[in-house]
Biopython code that builds the backbone (N, CA, C, O; Angstrom):
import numpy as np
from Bio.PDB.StructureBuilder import StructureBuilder

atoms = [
    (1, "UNK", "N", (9.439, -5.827, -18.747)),
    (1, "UNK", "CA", (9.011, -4.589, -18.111)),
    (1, "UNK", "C", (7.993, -4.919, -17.010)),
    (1, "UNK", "O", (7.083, -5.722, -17.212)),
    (2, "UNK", "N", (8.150, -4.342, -15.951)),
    (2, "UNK", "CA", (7.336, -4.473, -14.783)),
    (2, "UNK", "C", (6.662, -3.788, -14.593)),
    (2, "UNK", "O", (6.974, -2.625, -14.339)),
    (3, "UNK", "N", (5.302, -4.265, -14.641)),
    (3, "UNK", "CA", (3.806, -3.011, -14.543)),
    (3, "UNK", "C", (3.360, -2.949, -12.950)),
    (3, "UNK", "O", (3.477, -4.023, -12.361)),
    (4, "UNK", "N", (2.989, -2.112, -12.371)),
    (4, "UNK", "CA", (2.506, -1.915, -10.973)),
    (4, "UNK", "C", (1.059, -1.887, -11.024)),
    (4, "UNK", "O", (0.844, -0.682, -10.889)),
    (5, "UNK", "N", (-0.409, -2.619, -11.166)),
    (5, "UNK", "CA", (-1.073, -2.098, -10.979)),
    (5, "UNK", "C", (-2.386, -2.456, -9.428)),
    (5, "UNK", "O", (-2.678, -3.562, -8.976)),
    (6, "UNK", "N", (-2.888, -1.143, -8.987)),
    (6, "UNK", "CA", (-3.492, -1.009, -8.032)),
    (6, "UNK", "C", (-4.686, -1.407, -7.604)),
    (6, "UNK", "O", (-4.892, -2.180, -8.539)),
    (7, "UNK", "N", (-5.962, -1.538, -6.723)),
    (7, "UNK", "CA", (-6.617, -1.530, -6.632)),
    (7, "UNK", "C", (-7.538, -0.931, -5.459)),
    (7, "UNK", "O", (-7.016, -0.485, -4.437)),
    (8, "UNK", "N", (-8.568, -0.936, -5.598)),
    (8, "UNK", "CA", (-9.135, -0.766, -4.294)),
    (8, "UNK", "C", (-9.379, 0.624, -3.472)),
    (8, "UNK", "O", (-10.259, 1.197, -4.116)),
    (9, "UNK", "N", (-9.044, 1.388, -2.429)),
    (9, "UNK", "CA", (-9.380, 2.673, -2.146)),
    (9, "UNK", "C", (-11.099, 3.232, -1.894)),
    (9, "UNK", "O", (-11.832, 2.299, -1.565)),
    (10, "UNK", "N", (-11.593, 4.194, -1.972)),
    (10, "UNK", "CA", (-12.966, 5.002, -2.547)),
    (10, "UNK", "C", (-12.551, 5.822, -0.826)),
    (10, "UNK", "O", (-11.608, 5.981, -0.051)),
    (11, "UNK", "N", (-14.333, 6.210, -1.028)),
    (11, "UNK", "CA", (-14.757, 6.480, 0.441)),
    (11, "UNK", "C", (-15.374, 5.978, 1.334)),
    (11, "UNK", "O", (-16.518, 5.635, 1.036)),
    (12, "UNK", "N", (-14.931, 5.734, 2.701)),
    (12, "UNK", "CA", (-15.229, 5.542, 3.680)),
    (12, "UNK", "C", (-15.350, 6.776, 5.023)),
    (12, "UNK", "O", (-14.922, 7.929, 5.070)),
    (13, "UNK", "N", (-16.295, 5.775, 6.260)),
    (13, "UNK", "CA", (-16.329, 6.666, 7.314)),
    (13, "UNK", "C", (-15.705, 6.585, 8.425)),
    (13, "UNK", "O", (-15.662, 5.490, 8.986)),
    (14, "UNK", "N", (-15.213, 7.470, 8.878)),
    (14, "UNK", "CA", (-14.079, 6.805, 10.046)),
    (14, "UNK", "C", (-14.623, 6.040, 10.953)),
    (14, "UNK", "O", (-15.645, 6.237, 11.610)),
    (15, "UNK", "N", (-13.645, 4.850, 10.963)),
    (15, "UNK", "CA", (-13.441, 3.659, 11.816)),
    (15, "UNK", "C", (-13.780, 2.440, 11.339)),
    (15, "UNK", "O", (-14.066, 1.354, 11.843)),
    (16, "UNK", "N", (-13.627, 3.117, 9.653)),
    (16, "UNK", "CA", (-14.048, 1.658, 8.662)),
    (16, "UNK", "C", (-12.770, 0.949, 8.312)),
    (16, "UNK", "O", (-11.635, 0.935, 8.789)),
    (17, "UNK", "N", (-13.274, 0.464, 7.472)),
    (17, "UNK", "CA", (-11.913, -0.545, 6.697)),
    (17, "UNK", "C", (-12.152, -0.424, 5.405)),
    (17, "UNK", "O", (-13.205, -0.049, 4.890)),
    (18, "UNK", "N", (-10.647, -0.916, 4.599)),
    (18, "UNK", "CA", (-10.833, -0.717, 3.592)),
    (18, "UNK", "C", (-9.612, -0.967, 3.025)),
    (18, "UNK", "O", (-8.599, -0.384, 3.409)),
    (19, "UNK", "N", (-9.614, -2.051, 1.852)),
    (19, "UNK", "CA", (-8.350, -2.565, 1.144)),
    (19, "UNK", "C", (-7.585, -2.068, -0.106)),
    (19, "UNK", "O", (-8.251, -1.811, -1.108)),
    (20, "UNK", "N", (-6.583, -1.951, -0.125)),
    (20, "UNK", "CA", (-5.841, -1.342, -0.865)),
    (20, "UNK", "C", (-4.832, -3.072, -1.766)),
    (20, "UNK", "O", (-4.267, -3.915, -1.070)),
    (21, "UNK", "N", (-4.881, -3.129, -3.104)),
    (21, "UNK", "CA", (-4.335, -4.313, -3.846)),
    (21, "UNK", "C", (-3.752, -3.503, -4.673)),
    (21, "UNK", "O", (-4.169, -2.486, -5.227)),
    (22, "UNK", "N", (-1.972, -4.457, -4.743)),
    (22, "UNK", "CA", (-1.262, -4.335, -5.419)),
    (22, "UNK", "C", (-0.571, -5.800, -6.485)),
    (22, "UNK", "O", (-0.150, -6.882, -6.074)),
    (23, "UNK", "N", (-0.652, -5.402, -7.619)),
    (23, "UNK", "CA", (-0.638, -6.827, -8.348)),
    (23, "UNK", "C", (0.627, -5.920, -9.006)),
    (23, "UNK", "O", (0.681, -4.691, -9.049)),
    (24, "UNK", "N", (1.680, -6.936, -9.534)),
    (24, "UNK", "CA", (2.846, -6.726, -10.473)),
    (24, "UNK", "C", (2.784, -7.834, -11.449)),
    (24, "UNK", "O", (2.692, -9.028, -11.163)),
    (25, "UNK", "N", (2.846, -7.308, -12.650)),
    (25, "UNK", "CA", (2.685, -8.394, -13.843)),
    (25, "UNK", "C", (4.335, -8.446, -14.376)),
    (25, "UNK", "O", (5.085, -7.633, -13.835)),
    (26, "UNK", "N", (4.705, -9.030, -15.030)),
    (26, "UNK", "CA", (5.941, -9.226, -15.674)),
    (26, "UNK", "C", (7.217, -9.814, -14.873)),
    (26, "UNK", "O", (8.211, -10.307, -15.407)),
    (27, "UNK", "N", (6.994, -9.665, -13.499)),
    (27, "UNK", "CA", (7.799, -10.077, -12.371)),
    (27, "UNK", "C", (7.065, -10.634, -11.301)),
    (27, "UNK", "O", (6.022, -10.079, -10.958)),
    (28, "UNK", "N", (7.592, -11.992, -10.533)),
    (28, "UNK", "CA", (7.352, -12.138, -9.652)),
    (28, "UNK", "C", (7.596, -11.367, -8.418)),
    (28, "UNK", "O", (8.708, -10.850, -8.307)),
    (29, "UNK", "N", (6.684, -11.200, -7.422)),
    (29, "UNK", "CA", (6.727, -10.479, -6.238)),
    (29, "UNK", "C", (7.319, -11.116, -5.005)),
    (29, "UNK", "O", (7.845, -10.574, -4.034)),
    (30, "UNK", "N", (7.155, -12.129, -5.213)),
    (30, "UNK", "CA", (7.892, -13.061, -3.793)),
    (30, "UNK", "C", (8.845, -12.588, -2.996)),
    (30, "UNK", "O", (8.763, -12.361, -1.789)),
    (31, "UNK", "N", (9.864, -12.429, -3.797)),
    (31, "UNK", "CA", (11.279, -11.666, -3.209)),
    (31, "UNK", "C", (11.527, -10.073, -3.351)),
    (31, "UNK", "O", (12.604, -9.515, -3.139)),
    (32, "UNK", "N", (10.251, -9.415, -3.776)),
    (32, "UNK", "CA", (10.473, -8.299, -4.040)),
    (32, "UNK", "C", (10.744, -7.503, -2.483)),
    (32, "UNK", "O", (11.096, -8.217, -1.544)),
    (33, "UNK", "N", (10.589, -6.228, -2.297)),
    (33, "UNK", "CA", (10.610, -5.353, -1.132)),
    (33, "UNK", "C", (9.058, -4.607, -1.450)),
    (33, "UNK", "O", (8.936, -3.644, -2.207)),
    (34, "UNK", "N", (8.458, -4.951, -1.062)),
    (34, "UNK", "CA", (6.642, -3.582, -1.306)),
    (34, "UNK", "C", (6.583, -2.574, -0.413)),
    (34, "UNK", "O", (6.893, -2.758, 0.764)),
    (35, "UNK", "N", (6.247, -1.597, -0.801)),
    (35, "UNK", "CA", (6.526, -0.691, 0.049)),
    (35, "UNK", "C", (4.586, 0.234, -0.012)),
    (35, "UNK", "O", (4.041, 0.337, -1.111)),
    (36, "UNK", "N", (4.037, 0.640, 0.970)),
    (36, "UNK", "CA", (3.124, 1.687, 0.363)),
    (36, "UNK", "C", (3.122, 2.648, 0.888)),
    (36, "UNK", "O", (3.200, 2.731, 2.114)),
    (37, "UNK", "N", (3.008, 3.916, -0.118)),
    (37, "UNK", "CA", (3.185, 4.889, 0.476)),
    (37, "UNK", "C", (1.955, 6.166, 0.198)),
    (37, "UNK", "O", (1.344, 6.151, -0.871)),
    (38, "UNK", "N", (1.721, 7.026, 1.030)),
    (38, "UNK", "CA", (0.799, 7.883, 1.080)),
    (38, "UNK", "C", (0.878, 9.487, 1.177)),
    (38, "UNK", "O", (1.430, 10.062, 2.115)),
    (39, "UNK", "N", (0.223, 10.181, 0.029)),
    (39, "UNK", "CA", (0.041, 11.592, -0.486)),
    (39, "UNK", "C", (-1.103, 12.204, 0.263)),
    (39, "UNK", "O", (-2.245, 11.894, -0.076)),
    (40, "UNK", "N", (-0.918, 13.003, 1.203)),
    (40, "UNK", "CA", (-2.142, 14.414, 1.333)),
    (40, "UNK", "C", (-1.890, 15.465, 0.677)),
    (40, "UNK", "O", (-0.755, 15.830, 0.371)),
    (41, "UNK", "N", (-3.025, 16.095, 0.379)),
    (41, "UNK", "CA", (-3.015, 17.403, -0.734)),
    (41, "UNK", "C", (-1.990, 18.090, 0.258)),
    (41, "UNK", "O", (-1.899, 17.722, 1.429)),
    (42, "UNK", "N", (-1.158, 19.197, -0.327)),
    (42, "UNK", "CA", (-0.353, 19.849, 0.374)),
    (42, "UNK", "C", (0.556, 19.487, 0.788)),
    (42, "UNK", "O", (1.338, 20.403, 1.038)),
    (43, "UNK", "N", (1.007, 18.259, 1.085)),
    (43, "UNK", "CA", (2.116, 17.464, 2.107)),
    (43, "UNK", "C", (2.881, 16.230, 1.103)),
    (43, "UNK", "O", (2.506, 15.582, 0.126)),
    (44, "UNK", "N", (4.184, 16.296, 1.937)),
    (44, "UNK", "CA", (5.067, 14.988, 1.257)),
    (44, "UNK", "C", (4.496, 13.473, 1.092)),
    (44, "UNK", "O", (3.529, 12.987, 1.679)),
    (45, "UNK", "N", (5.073, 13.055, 0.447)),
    (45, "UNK", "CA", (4.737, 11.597, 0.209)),
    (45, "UNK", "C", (5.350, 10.791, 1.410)),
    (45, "UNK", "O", (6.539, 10.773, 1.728)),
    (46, "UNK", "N", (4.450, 10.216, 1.934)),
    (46, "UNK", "CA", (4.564, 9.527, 3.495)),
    (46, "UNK", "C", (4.907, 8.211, 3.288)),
    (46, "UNK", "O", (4.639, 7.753, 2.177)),
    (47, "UNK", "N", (5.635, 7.229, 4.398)),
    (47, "UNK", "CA", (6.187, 5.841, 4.033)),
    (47, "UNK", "C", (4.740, 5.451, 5.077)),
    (47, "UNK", "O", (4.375, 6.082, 6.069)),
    (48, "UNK", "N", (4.160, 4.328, 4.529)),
    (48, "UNK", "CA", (3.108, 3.926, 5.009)),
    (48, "UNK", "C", (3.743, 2.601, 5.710)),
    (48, "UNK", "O", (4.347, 2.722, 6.776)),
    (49, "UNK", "N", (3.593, 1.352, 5.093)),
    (49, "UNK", "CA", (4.066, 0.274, 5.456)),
    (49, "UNK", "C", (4.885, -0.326, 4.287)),
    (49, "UNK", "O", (4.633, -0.189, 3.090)),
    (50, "UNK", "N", (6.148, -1.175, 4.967)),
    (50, "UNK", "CA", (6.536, -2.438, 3.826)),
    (50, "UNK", "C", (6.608, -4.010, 4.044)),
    (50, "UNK", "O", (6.232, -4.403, 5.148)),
    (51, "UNK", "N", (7.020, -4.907, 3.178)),
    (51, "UNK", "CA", (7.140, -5.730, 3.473)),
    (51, "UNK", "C", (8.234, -6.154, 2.549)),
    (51, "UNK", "O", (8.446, -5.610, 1.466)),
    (52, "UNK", "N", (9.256, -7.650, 3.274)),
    (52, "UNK", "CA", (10.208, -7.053, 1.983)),
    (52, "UNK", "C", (10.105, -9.394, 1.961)),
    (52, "UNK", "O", (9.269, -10.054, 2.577)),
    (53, "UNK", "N", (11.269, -9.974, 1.039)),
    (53, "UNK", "CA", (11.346, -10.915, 0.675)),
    (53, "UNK", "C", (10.796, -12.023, 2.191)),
    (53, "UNK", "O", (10.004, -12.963, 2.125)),
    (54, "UNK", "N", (11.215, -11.726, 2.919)),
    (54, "UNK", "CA", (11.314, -12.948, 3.598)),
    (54, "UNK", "C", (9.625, -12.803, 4.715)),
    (54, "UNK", "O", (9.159, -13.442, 5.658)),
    (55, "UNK", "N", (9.361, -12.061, 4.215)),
    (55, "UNK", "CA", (8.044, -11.949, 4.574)),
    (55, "UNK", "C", (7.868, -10.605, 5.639)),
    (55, "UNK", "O", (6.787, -10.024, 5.737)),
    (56, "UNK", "N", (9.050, -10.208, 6.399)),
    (56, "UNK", "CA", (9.372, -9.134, 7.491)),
    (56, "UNK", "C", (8.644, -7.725, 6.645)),
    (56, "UNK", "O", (8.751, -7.114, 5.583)),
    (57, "UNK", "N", (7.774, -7.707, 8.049)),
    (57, "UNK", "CA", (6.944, -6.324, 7.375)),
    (57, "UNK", "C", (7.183, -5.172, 8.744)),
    (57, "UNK", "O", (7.393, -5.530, 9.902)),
    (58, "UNK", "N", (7.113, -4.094, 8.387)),
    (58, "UNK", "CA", (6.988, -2.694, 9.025)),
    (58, "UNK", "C", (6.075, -1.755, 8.980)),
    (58, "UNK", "O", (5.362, -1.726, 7.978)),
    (59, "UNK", "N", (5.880, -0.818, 9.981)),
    (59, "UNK", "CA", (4.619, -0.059, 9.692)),
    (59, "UNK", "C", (4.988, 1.422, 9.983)),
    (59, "UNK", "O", (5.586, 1.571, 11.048)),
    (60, "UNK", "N", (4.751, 2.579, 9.241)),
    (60, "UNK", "CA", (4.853, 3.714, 10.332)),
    (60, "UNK", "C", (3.835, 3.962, 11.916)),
    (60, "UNK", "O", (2.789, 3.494, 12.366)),
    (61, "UNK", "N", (4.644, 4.750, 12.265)),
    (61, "UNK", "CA", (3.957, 5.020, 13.234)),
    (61, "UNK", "C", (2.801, 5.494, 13.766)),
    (61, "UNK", "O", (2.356, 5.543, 14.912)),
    (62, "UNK", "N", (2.376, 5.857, 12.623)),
    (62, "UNK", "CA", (0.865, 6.619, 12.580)),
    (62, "UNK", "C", (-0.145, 5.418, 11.844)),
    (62, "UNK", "O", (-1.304, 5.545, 11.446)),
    (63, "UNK", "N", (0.542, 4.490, 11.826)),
    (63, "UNK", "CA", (-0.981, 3.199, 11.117)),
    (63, "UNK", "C", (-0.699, 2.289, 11.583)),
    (63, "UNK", "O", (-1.503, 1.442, 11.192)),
    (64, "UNK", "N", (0.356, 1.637, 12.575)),
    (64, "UNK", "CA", (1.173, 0.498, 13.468)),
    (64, "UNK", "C", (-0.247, 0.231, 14.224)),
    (64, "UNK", "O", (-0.745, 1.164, 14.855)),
    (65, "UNK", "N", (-0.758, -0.750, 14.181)),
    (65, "UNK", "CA", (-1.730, -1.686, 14.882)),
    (65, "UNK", "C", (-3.192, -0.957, 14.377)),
    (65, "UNK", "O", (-4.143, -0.573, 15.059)),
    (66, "UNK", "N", (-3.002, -0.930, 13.076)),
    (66, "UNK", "CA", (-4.450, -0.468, 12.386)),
    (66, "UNK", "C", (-4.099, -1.185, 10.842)),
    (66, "UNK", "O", (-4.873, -2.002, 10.343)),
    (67, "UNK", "N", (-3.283, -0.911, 10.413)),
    (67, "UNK", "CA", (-3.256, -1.275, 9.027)),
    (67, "UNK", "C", (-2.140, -2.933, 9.205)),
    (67, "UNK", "O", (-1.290, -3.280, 10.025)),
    (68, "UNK", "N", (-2.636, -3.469, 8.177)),
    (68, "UNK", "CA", (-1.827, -4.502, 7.824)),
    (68, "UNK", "C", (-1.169, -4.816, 6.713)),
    (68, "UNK", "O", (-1.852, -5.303, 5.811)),
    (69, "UNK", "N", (-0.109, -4.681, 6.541)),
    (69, "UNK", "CA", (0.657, -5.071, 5.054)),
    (69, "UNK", "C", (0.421, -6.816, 4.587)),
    (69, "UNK", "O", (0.501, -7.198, 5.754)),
    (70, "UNK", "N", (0.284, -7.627, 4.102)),
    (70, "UNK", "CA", (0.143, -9.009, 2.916)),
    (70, "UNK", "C", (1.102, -9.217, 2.084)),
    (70, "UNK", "O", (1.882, -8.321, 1.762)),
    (71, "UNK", "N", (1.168, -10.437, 1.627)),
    (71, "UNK", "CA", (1.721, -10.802, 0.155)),
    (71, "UNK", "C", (0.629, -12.277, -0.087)),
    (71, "UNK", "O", (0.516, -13.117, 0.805)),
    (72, "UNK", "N", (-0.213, -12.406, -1.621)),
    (72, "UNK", "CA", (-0.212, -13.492, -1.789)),
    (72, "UNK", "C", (0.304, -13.886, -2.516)),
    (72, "UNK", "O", (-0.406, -13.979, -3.518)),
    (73, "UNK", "N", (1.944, -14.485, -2.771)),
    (73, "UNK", "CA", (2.195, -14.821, -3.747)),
    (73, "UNK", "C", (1.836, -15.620, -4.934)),
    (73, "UNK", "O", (2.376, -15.689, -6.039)),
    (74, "UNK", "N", (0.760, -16.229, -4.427)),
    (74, "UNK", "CA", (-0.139, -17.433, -5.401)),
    (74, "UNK", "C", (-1.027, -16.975, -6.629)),
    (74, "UNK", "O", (-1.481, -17.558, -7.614)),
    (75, "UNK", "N", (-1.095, -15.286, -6.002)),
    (75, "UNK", "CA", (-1.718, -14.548, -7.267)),
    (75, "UNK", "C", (-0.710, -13.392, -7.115)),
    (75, "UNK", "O", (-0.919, -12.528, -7.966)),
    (76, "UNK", "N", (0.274, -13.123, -6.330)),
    (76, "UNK", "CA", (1.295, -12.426, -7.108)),
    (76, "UNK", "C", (0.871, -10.496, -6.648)),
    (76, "UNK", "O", (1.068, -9.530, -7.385)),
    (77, "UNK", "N", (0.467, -10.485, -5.698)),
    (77, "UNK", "CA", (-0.706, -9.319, -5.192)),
    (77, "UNK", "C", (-0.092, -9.150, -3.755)),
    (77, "UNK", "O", (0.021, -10.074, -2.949)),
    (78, "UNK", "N", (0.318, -7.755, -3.527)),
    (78, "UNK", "CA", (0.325, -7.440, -1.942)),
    (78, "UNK", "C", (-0.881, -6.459, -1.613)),
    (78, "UNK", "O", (-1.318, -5.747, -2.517)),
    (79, "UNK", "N", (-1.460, -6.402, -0.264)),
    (79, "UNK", "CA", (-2.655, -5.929, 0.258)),
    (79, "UNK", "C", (-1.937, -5.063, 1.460)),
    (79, "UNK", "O", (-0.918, -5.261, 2.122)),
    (80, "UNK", "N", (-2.886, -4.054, 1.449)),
    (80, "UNK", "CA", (-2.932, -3.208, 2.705)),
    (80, "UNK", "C", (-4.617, -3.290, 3.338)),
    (80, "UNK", "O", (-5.588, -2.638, 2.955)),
    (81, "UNK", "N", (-4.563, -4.056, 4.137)),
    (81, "UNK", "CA", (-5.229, -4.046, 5.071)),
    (81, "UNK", "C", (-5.503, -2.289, 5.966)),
    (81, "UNK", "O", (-4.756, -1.978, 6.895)),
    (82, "UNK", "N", (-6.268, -1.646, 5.649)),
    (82, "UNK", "CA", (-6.480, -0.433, 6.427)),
    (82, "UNK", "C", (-8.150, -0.595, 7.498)),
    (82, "UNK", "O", (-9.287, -0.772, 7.061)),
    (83, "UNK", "N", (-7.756, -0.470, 8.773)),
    (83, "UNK", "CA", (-9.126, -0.558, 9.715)),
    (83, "UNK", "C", (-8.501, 0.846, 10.248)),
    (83, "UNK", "O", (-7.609, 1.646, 9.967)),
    (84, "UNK", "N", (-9.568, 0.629, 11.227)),
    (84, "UNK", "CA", (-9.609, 2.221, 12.141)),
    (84, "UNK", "C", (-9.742, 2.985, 11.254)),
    (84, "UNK", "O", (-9.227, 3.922, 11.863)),
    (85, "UNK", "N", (-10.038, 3.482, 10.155)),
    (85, "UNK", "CA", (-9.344, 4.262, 9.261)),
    (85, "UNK", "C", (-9.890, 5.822, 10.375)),
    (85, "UNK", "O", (-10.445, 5.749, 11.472)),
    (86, "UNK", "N", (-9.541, 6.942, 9.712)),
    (86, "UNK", "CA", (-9.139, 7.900, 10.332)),
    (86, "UNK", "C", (-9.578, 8.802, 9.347)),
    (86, "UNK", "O", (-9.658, 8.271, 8.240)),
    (87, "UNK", "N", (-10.019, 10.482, 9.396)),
    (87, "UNK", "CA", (-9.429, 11.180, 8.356)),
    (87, "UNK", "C", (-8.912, 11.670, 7.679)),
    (87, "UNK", "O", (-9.139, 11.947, 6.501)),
    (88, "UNK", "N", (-7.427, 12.027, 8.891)),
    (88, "UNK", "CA", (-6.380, 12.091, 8.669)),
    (88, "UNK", "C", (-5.348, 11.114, 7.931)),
    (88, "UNK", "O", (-4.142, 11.332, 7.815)),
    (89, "UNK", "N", (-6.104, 9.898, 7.412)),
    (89, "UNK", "CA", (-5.426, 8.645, 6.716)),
    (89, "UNK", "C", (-6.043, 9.125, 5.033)),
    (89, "UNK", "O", (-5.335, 8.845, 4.066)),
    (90, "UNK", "N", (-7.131, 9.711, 4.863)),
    (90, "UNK", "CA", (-6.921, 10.608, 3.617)),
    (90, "UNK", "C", (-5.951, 10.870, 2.673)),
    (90, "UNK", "O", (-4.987, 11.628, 2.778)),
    (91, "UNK", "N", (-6.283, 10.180, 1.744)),
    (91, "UNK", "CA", (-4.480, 10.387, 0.873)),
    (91, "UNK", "C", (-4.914, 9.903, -0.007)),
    (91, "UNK", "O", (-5.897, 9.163, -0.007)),
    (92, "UNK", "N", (-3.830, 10.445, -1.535)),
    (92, "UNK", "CA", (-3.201, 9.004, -2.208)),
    (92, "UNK", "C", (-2.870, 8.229, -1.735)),
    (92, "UNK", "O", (-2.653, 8.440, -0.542)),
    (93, "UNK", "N", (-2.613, 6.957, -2.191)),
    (93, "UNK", "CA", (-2.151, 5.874, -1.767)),
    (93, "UNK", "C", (-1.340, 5.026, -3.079)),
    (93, "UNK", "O", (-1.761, 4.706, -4.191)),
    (94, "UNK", "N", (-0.050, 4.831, -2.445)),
    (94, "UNK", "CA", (0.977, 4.802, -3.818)),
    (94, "UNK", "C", (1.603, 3.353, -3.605)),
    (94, "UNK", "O", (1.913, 3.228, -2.420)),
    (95, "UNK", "N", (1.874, 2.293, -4.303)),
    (95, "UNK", "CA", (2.446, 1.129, -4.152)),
    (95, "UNK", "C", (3.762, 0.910, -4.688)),
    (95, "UNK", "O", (3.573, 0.770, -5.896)),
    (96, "UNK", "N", (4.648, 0.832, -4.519)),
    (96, "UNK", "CA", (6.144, 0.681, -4.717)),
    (96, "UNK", "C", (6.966, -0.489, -4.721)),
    (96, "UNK", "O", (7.257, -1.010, -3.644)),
    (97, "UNK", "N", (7.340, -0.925, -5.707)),
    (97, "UNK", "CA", (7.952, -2.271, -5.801)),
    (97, "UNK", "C", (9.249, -2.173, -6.033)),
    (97, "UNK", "O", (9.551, -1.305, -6.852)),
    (98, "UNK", "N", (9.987, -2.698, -5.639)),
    (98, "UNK", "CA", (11.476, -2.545, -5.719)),
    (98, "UNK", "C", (12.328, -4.202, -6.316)),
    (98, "UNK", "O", (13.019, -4.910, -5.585)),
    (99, "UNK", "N", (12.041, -4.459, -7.673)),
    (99, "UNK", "CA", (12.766, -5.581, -7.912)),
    (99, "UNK", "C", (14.227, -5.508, -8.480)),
    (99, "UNK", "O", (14.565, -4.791, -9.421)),
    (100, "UNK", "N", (15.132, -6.445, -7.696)),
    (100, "UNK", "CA", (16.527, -6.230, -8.087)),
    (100, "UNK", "C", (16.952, -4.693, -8.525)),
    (100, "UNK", "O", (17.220, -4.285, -9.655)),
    (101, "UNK", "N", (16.932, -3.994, -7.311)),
    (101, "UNK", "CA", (17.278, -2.387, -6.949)),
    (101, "UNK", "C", (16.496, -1.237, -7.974)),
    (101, "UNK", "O", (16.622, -0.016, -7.886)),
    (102, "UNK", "N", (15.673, -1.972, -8.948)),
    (102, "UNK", "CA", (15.140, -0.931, -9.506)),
    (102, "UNK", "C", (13.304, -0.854, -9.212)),
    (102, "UNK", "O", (12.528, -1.808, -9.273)),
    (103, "UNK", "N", (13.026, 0.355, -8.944)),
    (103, "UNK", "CA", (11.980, 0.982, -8.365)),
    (103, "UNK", "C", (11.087, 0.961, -9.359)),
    (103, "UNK", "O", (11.354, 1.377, -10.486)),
    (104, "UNK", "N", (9.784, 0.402, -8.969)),
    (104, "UNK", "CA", (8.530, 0.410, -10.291)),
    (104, "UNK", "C", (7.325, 1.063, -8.896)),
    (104, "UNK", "O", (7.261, 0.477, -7.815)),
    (105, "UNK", "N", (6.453, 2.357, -9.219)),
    (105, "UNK", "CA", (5.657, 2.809, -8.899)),
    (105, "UNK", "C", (4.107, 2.453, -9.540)),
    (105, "UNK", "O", (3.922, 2.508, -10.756)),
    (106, "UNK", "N", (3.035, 2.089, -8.600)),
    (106, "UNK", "CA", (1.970, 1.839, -8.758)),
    (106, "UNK", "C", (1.413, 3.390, -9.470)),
    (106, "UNK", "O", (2.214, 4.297, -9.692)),
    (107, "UNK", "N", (-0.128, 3.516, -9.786)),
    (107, "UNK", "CA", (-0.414, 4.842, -10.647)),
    (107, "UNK", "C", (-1.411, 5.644, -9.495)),
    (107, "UNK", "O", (-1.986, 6.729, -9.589)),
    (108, "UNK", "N", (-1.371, 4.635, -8.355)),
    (108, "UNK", "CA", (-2.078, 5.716, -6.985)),
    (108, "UNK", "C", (-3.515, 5.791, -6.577)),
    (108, "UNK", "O", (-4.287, 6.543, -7.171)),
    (109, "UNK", "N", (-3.833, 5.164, -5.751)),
    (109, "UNK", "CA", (-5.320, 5.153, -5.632)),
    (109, "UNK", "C", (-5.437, 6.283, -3.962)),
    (109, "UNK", "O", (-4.796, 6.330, -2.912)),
    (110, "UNK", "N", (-6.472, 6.934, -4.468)),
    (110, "UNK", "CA", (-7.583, 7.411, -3.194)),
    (110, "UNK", "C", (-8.184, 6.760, -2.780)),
    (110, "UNK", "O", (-8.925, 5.898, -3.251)),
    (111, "UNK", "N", (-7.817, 7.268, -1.190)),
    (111, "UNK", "CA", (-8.918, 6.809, -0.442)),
    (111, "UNK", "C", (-9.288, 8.612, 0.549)),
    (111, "UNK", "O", (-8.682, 9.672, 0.712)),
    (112, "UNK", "N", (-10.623, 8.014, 0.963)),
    (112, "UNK", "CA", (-10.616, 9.623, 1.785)),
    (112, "UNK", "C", (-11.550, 8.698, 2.878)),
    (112, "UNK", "O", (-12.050, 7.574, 2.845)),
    (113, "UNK", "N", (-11.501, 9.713, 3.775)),
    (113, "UNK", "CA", (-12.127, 8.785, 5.095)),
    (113, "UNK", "C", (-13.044, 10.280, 5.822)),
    (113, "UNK", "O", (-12.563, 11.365, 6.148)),
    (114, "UNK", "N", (-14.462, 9.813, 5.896)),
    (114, "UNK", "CA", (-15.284, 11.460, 6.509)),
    (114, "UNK", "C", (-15.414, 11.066, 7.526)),
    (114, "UNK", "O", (-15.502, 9.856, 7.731)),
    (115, "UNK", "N", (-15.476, 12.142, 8.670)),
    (115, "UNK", "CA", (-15.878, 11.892, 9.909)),
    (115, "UNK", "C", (-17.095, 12.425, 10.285)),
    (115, "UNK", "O", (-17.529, 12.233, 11.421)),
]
sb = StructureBuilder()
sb.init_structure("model")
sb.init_model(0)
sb.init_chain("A")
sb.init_seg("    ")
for serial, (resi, resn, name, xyz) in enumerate(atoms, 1):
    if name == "N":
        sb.init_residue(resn, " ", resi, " ")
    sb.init_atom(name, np.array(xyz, "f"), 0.0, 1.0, " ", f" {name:<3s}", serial, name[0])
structure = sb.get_structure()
């Protein structure tokens, strides 16, 4: 069984930084697909960034040259790198692992960002 768990988030002030860790126990992550994704009160669950086996990462368009997606596989942990942060970057923040087509969800960390 594959556990998702999170780290990292709180509050910050805009134009800080601030890391978001994702560790998977029971499976290696290497070849997985990571995906993170992000909740505002009221609104859908947003595709943030991924990264998938071969290291090829993506970003949406609203965090593309602010946030950075990671893998260390040596401890088995992907990172979101978040700078600029914003307040509008306010959210849950949800981690998503996808090993051999089946989907394991992190349990969601906040972050909120004041201006």
């Amino acid at each position: 069984q594959v556990q998702v768990v999170q780290s990292g988030g709180g509050l910050v002030q805009a134009g800080g930084s601030l890391t978001l860790s994702c560790a998977a126990s029971g499976s290696t992550l290497s070849m997985a697909s990571i995906g993170w994704y992000r909740q505002a009160p009221g609104k859908g669950r947003e595709w943030v960034a991924s990264i998938v086996g071969n290291g090829g990462t993506n970003y949406g368009n609203s965090v593309k040259g602010r946030f950075t997606i990671s893998r260390d596989s040596a401890k088995n942990t992907v990172y979101l790198q978040m700078n600029s942060l914003k307040p509008e970057d306010t959210a849950t923040y949800y981690c998503n692992v996808v090993i051999r087509w089946t989907s394991y969800w992190g349990e969601g960390t906040q972050v909120t960002v004041s201006s």
